[in-house]
C-alpha angles and dihedrals in degrees: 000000000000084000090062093039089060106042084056093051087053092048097050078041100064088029092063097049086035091065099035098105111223131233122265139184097255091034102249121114123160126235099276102052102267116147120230110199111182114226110233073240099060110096105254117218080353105296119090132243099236081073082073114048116186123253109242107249136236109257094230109250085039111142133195117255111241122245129238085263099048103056092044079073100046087057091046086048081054092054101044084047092052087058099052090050091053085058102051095050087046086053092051091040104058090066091059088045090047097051089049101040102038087144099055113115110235134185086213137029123260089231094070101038082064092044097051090042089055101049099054081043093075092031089058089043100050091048096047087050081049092058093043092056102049098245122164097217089055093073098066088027085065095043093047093045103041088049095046091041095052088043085056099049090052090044081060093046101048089045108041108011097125108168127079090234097065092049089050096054094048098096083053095045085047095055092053092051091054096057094037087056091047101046085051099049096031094053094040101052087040101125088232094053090043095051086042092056097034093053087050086064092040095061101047093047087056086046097049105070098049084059093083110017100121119229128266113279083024114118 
């Protein structure tokens, strides 16, 4: 009788763990334990899966590589950089000039040759970073800026410019102003810079207003 006993507690004992389906990778197992793992291969609800094939995806860190006419402001953005940052070492420069030459007879004062370099320091500068960063208003900003820039640096020649030198370098410094004003206004109000500038503001104005819409459910 504990022999029987026996032999039925081991029965119910494998049945039970006969019958316990055990876990897959896709979920299915059939009544006796097996296992049914399903190929990439296997057709899935009927319809195989060489019908979708996966997008390849972005490496992260991956960056776009920048158009023609990307890359033409970019180099506009440079030179009116490079501008900004000549006047801002002429600007820290005249106090040093002033403290070694006092005695040096000017038809202005040294005070307003900084302050004039410094301010079209930060004028040039704002308008590079704006370059670099695809804004539209940088466009006319640079034109504006680089014009009246240029006109300004000729009013101070014409009207205290005292040396002979001077007089002799302005059709050189006139030559330069002339290709500087047509490379400006040539490149910026090329059709591919100004669809380059103008999609930049574009796409942040469609990205804007999804910034702040609340979810749904969300007061």
């Amino acid at each position: 009788m504990i022999r029987t006993h026996a032999r039925t507690h081991k029965r119910t004992h494998d049945a039970r763990y006969r019958t316990q389906p055990a876990p897959t990778a896709d979920g299915r197992a059939d009544g006796r334990g097996r296992t049914h793992v399903q190929s990439p291969q296997s057709p899935r609800n009927g319809v195989s899966e060489s019908r979708y094939p996966q997008r390849p995806s972005r490496k992260h860190g991956q960056k776009k590589r920048l158009t023609a006419s990307q890359q033409w402001v970019i180099a506009l953005g440079l030179l009116v950089l490079l501008l900004g940052l000549g006047n801002l070492g002429r600007a820290a420069l005249i106090p040093r000039y002033a403290a070694a030459l006092p005695q040096l007879p000017m038809t202005v004062s040294w005070g307003y040759l900084a302050a004039v370099a410094a301010f079209w320091s930060v004028v040039l500068t704002v308008c590079a970073v704006g370059l670099l960063r695809f804004r539209s208003w940088a466009r006319w900003s640079t034109m504006a800026a680089v014009t009246l820039y240029e006109a300004h640096v000729w009013f101070n020649h014409l009207r205290f410019d005292a040396s002979d030198y001077a007089r002799r370098t302005r059709p050189w410094d006139l030559l330069l102003t002339s290709l500087l004003l047509i490379l400006m206004w040539g490149s910026l109000n090329l059709p591919a810079v100004r669809s380059v500038l103008s999609k930049r503001t574009a796409d942040d104005g469609a990205r804007g207003p999804n910034i702040d819409r609340p979810r749904e459910g969300e007061d």
